[in-house]
N, C-alpha and C positions, 0 to 999 in steps of 0.2 A: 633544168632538164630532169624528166623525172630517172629514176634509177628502177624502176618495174611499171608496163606497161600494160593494165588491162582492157583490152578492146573488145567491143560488139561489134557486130556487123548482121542486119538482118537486111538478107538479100529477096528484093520480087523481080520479075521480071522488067520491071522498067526502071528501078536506083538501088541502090544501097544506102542505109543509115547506116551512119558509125558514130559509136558512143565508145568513150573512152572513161577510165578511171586509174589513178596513181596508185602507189602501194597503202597508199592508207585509207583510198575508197572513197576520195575525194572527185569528183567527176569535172575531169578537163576540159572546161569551156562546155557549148550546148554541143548537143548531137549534129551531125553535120549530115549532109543525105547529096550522094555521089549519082550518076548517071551511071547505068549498068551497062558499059561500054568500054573499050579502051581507053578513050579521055579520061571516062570517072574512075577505071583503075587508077589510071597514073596521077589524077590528084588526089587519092586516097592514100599509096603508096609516097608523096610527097607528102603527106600529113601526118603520116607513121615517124618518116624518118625525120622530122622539125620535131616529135615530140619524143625520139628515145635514137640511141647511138647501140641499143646493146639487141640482143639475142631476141628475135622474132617465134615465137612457135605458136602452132597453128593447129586448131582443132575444129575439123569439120565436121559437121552435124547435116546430114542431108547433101541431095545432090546442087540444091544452090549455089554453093562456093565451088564447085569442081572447076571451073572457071580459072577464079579467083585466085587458092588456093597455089597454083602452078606460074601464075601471073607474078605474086608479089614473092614466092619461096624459088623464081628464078632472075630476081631483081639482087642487085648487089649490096643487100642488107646482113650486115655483120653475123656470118655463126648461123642461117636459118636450120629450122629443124621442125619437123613436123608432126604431131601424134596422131 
């Protein structure tokens, strides 16, 4: 399990890709790409928490994630925090 979780997330209207990287900038497996729906939240959100136990935060860029954002920062992932 990594100990610092960097994620992408580029949202359009019909999925989300999520690309992730460790603290040393090594990229966790390929990009994975979610259904921009409630399902594909919640196996996104199942995806986060298989790959880190620790502190969530979240920086949104644009109204695509407004969603999102409120979806997984109201999930009971340890400590969330938001900038």
């Amino acid at each position: 399990m990594v100990t610092k979780l960097f994620a992408g997330i580029d949202i359009s209207a019909n999925d989300a890709v999520f690309c992730c990287l460790d603290q040393d900038g090594n990229q966790l497996g390929p990009s994975r790409k979610f259904a921009n729906d409630l399902h594909g939240a919640n196996e996104l959100l199942d995806t986060i928490t298989r790959l880190t136990t620790k502190t969530l935060g979240l920086l949104q860029n644009g109204s695509a994630l407004a969603g999102l954002s409120p979806f997984l920062l109201g999930k009971s992932l340890p400590n969330p925090y938001s900038n």
